[in-house]
C-alpha positions, -999 to 999 in steps of 0.1 A, spaced: -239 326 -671 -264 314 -647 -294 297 -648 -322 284 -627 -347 257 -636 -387 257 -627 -397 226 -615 -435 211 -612 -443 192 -578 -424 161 -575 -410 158 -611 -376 168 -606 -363 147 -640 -387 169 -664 -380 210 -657 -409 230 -671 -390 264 -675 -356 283 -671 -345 313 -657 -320 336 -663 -295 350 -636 -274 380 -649 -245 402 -635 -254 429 -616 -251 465 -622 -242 479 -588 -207 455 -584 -201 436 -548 -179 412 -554 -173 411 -592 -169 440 -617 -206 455 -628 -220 436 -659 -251 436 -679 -265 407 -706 -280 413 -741 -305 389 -750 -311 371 -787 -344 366 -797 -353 351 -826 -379 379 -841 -390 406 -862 -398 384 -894 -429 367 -906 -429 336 -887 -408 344 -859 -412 325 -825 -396 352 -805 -378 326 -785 -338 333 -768 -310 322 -793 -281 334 -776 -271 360 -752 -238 380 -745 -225 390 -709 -202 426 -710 -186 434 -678 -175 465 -673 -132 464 -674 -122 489 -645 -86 486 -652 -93 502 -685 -119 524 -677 -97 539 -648 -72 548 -677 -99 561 -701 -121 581 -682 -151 566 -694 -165 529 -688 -150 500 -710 -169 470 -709 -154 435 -724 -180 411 -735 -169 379 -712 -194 350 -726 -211 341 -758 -232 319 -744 -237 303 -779 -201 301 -789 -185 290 -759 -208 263 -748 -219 250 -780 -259 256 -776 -283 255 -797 -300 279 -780 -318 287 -747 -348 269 -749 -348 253 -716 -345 215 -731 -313 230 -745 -301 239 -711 -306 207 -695 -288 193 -719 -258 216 -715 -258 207 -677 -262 164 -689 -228 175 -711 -212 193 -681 -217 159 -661 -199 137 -687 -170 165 -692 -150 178 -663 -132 200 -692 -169 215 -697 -174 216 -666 -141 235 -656 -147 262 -684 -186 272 -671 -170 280 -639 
């Protein structure tokens, strides 16, 4: 799970927006991958905003053996990192945890 954070001018204490960077489908130096993203929708007052999303990389010792691709889901990004979700206030605080916990910190690498 990677993310990038939009910045206006010279207020680098106040990020305006968040971007998400995913696994790639064409592999280089990690196994292919792909993310599903949460949104929070289809009901009356929905606000369509990201709750949660899942990485799946593909498993090639299993899909050698199978025949046909096997993909593990590596990262709830919810569950493991305790978000609320992906708004991008909830991400910079997610990166202010990682700062005050090396054990955090160890486990998003």
């Amino acid at each position: 799970m990677y993310y990038s954070f939009i910045l206006e001018g010279d207020r680098l204490d106040e990020p305006i927006g968040s971007i998400f960077i995913g696994p790639s489908a064409v592999p280089s130096e990690m196994n292919a991958g792909y993310k599903v993203f949460m949104a929070d929708g289809v009901r009356e007052e929905a606000t369509w905003e990201l709750i949660s999303h899942q990485t799946h990389v593909i498993n090639l010792t299993l899909t050698d053996a199978a025949g046909f691709p096997v993909f593990n889901t590596s990262v709830d990004s919810k569950e493991i990192y305790e978000l609320k979700d992906l708004r991008t206030e909830s991400l910079v605080d997610f990166i202010e945890r990682m700062a005050r916990s090396p054990e955090l910190f160890t486990a998003y690498k």
